[in-house]
N, C-alpha and C positions, 0 to 999 in steps of 0.2 A: 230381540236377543235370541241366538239359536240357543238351540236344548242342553247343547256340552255346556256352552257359556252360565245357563241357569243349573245346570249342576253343578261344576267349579263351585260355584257362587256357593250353594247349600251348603256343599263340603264343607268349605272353609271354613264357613257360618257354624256351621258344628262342630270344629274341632276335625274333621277329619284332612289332614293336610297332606299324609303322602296320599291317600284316596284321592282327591285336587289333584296334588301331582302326577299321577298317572291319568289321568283325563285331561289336565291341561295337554302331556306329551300325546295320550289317543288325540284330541282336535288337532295340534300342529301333522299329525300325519293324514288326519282326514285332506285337512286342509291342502295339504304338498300333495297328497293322492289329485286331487279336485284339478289342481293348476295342473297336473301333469296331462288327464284325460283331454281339458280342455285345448292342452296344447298340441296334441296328438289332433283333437277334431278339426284344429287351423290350418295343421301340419296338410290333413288330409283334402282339407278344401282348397288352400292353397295348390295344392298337385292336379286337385283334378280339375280347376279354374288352368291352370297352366296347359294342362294337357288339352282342354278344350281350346286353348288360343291357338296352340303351334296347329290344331286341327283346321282352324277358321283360317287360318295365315297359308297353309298348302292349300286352302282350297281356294284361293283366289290366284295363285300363281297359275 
C-alpha cells in the first residue's frame, strides 16, 4: 500500500474526512502527473527508435 493510500486510511479512521479528501484528490494528481511523465518517456523513445530506423533504412540505400 503506498503512503497517501495509508494516510487516507488514518484520516478516515480518525474522523478527519475533508483532510481524506484532499489527499485522496493530492494522490489522483500524483497519479495523472506519473502517467503523463511516463507517457512523455514512450513519447521520447518511440521518436528516437524512429529516428534511428529511417537512419539504418538510408544507409543501406
Amino acid at each position: 500500500m503506498s503512503e497517501i493510500s495509508k494516510q487516507i486510511v488514518d484520516q478516515i479512521e480518525s474522523g478527519k474526512l475533508n483532510d481524506a479528501k484532499d489527499s485522496i484528490f493530492q494522490g489522483i494528481k500524483q497519479k495523472a502527473a506519473d502517467a503523463v511523465d511516463m507517457k512523455r518517456v514512450e513519447m521520447s523513445v518511440d521518436w528516437a527508435n524512429g529516428e534511428n530506423l529511417e537512419t539504418d533504412i538510408s544507409d543501406t540505400e
